[in-house]
C-alpha positions as CSV (number, residue, x, y, z in Angstrom):
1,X,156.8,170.8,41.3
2,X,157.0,173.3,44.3
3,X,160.0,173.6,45.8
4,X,160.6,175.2,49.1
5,X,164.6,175.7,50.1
6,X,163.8,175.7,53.8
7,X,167.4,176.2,55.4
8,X,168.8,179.9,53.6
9,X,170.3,182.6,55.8
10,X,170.0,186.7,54.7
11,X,171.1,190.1,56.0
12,X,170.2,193.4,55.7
13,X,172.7,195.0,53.1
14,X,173.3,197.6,56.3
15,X,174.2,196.9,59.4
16,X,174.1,199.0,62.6
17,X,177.8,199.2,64.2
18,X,176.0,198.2,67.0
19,X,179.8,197.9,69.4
20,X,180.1,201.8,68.7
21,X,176.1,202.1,69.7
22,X,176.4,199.9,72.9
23,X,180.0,200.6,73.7
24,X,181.4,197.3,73.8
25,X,181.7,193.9,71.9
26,X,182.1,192.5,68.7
27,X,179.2,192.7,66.9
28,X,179.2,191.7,63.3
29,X,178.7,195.1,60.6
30,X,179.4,195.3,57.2
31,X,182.1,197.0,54.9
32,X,181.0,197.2,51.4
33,X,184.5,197.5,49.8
34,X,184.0,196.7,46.7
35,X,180.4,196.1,44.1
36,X,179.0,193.1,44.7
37,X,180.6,192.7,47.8
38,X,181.1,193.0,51.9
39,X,183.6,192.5,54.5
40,X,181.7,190.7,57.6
41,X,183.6,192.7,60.4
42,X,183.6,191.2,63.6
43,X,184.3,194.3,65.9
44,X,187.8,195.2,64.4
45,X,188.7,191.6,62.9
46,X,187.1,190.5,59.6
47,X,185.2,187.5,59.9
48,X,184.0,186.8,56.1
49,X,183.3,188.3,52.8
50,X,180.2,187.8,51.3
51,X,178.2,188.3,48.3
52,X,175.4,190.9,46.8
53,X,173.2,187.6,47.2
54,X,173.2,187.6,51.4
55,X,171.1,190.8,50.5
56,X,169.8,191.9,47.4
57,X,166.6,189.5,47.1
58,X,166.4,190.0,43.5
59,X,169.6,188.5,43.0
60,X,168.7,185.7,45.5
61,X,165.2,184.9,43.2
62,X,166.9,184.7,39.8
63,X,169.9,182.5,41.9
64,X,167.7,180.1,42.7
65,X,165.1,180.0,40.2
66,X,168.0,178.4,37.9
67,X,167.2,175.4,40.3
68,X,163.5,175.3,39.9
69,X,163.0,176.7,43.1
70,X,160.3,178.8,44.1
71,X,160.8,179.7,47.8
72,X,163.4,180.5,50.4
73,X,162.9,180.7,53.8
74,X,165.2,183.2,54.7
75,X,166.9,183.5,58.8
76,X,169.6,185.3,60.0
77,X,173.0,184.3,59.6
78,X,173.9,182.3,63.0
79,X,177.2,184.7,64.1
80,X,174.2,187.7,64.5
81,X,172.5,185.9,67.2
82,X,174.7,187.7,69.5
83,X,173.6,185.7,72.8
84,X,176.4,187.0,75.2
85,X,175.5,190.6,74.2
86,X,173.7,192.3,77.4
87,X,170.0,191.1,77.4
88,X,168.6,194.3,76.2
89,X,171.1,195.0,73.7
90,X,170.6,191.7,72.3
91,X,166.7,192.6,72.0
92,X,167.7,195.4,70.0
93,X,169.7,192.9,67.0
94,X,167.2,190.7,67.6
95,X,164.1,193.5,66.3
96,X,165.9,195.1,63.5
97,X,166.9,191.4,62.2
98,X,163.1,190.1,62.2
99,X,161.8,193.7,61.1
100,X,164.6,193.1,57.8
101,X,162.8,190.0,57.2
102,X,159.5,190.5,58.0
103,X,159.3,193.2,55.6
104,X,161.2,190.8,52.7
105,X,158.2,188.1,53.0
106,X,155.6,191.1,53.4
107,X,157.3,192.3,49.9
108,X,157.8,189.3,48.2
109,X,154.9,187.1,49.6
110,X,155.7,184.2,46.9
111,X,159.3,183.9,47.1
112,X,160.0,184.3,50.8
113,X,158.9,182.8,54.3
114,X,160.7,184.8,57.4
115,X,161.9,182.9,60.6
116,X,162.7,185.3,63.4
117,X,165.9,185.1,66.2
118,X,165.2,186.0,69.8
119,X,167.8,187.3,72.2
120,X,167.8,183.8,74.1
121,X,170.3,184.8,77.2
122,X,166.6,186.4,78.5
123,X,163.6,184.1,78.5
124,X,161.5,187.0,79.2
125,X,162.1,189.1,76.7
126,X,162.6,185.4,74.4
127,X,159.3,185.4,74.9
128,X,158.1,188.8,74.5
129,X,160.3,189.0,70.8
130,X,158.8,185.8,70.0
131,X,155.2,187.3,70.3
132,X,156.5,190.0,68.5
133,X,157.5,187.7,65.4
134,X,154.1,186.0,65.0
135,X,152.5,189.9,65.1
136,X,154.7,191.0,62.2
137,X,154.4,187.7,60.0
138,X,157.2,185.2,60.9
139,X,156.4,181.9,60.2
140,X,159.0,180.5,63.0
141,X,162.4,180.9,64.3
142,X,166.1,180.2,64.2
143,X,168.6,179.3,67.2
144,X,171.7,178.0,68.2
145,X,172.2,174.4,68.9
146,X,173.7,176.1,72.6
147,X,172.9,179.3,73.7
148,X,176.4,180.2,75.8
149,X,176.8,176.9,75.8
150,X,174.2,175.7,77.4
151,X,172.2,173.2,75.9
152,X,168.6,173.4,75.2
153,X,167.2,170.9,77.7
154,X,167.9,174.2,80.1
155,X,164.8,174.6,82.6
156,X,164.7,178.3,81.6
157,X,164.6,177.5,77.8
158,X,161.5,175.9,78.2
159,X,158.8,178.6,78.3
160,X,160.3,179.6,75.2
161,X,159.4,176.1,73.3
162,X,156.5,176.3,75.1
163,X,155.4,179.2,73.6
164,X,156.2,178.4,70.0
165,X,154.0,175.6,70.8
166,X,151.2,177.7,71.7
167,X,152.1,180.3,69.4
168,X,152.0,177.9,66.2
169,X,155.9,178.3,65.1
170,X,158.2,176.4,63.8
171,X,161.8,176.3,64.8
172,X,165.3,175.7,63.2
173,X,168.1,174.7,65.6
174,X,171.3,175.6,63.6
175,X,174.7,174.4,64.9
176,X,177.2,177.2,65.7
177,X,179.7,177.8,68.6
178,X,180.8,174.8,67.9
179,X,182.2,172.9,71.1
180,X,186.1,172.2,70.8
181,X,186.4,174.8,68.6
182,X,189.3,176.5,70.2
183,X,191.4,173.0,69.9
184,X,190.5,172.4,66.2
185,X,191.0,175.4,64.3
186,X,193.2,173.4,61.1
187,X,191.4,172.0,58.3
188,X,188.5,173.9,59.0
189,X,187.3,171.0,61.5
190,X,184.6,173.0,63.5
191,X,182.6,173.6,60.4
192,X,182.9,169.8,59.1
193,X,183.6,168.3,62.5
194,X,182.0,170.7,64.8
195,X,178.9,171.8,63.4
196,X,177.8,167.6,62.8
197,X,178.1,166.6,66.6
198,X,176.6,170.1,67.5
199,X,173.3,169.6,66.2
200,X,173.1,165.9,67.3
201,X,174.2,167.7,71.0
202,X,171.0,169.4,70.6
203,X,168.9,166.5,69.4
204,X,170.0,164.2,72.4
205,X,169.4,167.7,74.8
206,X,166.6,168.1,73.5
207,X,165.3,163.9,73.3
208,X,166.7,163.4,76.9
209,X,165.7,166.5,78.3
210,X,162.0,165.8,77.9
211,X,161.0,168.5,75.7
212,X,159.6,166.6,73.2
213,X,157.9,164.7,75.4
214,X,156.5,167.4,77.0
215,X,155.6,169.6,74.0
216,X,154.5,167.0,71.4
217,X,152.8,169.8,68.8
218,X,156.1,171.4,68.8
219,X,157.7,171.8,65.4
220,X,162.0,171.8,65.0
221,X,163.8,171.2,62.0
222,X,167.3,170.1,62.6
223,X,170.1,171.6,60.1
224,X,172.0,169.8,58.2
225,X,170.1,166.5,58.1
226,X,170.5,166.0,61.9
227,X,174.7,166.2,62.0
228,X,175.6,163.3,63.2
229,X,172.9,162.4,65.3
230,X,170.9,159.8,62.7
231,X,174.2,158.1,61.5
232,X,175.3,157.7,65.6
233,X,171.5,156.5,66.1
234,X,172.6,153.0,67.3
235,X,175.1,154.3,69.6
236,X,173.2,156.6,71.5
237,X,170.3,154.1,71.7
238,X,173.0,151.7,73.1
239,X,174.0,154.1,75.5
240,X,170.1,154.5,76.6
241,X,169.9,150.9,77.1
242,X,172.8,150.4,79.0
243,X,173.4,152.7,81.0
244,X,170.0,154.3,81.9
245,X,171.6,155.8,85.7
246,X,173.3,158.2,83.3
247,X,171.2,158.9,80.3
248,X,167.4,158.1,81.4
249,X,167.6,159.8,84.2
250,X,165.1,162.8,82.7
251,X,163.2,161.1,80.4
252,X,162.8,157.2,80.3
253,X,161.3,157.1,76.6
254,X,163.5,155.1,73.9
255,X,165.1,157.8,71.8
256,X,163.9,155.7,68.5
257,X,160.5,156.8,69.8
258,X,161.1,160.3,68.4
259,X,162.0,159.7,65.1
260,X,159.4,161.4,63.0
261,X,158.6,163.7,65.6
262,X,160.9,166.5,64.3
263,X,162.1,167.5,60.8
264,X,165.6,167.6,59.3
265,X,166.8,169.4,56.3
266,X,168.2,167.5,53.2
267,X,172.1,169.1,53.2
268,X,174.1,165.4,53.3
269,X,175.5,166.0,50.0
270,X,175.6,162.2,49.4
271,X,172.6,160.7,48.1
272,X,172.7,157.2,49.9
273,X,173.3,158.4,53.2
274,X,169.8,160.7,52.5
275,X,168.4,157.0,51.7
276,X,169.9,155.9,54.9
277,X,167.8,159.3,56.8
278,X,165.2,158.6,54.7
279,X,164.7,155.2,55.9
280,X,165.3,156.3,59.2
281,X,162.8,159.6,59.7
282,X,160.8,159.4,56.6
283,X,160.3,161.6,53.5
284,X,157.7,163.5,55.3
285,X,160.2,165.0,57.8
286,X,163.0,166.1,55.7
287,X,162.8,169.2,54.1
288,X,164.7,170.7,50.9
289,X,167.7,172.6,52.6
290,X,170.5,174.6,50.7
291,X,172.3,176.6,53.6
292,X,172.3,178.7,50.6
293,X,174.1,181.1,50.0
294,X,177.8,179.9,51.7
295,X,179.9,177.6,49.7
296,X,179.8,174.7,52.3
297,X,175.6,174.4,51.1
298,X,174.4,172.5,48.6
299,X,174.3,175.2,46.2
300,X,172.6,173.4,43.8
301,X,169.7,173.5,45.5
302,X,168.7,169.6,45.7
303,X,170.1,168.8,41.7
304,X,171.6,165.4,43.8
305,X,167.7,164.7,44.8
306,X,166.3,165.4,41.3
307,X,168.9,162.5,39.5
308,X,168.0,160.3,42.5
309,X,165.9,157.2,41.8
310,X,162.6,158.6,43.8
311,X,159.1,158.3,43.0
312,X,157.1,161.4,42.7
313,X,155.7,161.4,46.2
314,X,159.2,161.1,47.9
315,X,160.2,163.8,46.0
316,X,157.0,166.0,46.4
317,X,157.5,165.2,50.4
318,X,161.2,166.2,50.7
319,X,160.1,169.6,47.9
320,X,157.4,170.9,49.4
321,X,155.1,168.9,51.5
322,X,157.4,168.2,54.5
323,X,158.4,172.4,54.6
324,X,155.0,173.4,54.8
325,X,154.3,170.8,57.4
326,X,156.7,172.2,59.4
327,X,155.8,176.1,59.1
328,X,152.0,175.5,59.3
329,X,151.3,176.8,55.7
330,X,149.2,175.9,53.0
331,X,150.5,175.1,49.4
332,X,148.0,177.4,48.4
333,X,149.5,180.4,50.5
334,X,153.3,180.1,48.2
335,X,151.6,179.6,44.6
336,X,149.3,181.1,42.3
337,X,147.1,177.8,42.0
């Protein structure tokens, strides 16, 4: 059966030092230190290490054919989206980022589908980056569940949905920036705290903001199976109903009515709470996710789903058929068949 990892984040093995090149900030480059290997640098500071497999797409295609999967579409990693750079500057990660992957699904046509990242803090040139992406192959794109902490309900976010509406591409709202992180570094609480209520943040923005309701053929995939917005369902449908002054006060639709209008990604790493999503959105909105390749992903690329009691069509929904729902593609345009 087809399988399509639709939630896997790449870089270019080089990176520009693009704080020397602009003359300010901490924008993240690589050291290579070692084979095999790469410091993320975050101006001066290190941020991460990471592994030959954030780059070398060989590596990545052997990786994950040992899971019976045949594609990856491949984003950015969410601390290069570099929304508080100057608008201009942040054009300028934004291009060589989608050129790095455009050219990685241009080269491997079967193993990779490219989503793009815009420089959001600009809706102009959002826009104009976004055309861009559709000219040189991207299938979609990848932003922040904020964009400097604004959520995505923003009036001046909006022409830049609208566009992927008209422009036929998908998008993948990835949590990051996590809100509170400052008060919750221990335990590494913004990535298992944080990062849950951040995408549900941008679900309810998004729900009670209208856009849905305004853009209906737009297509979003939430990460990480929705965060904590499908397991908090009844609470903010509570909070709809009674108090409406506060919550309905842009759009007066139930929020239940939107389930099965976007997509989420399969990362619970618990099977019954993805019977409990399941239930809740359907198989044919929840796409095969790894966050592959950090350790906090499900690195086994859906194994959980596989031993899971499903019938065939559950499975071939969550494998392939909901993924290329999502991007607009055919089977036909990933296999040989």
């Amino acid at each position: 059966m087809l399988k399509i990892d639709s939630h896997t984040h790449i870089l270019p093995k080089k990176l520009p030092n693009w704080s020397e090149k602009f003359g300010y900030g901490d924008f993240i480059y690589l050291q290579h230190h070692k084979k095999g290997f790469a410091k993320m640098m975050r101006g001066n500071q290190f941020f991460r290490e990471i592994k030959e497999n954030c780059w070398n797409p060989e590596l990545r295609v052997d990786e994950y054919q040992q899971y019976h999967t045949q594609v990856q579409v491949v984003c950015t990693i969410p601390v290069m989206f570099a929304y508080w750079a100057k608008p201009l500057d942040g054009l300028d990660v934004s291009r060589y980022l989608n050129d790095h992957i455009a050219q990685l699904a241009e080269d491997y046509p079967k193993q990779y589908v490219g989503l793009g990242t815009l420089p959001m803090q600009d809706t102009e040139l959002a826009v104009k980056e976004l055309q861009r992406c559709k000219k040189i192959g991207l299938r979609g794109i990848q932003i922040g569940s904020n964009i400097n902490n604004e959520n995505l309900n923003e009036d001046r976010f909006f022409p830049i949905f609208e566009a992927c509406e008209k422009l036929d591409l998908a998008v993948l709202v990835h949590p990051w920036e996590m809100m509170g992180e400052k008060h919750m570094q221990r335990y590494w609480l913004p990535w298992l705290v944080g990062m849950p209520a951040e995408t549900s943040r941008a679900i309810c923005s998004m729900i009670f903001g209208g856009v849905f309701e305004r853009l209906p053929k737009l297509r979003v995939n939430f990460a990480h199976a929705g965060g904590s917005f499908l397991p908090t369902l009844g609470r903010i449908v509570h909070g709809f109903e009674c108090r409406p002054d506060l919550v309905a006060i842009d759009n007066p639709v139930d929020p239940r009515q939107y389930l099965g209008k976007f997509w989420i990604d399969s990362v619970t790493h618990d099977p019954e709470l993805l019977r409990y999503v399941m239930k809740m959105i359907g198989t044919n909105r929840i796409t095969l996710g790894s966050d592959y390749p950090f350790p906090l992903g499900d690195l086994e690329i859906g194994k959980f789903i596989e031993e899971m009691d499903l019938d065939q069509e559950a499975k071939a929904d969550i494998f392939h058929r909901a993924a290329l729902e999502w991007l607009g593609m055919k089977k036909e345009e990933l296999t040989n068949n």
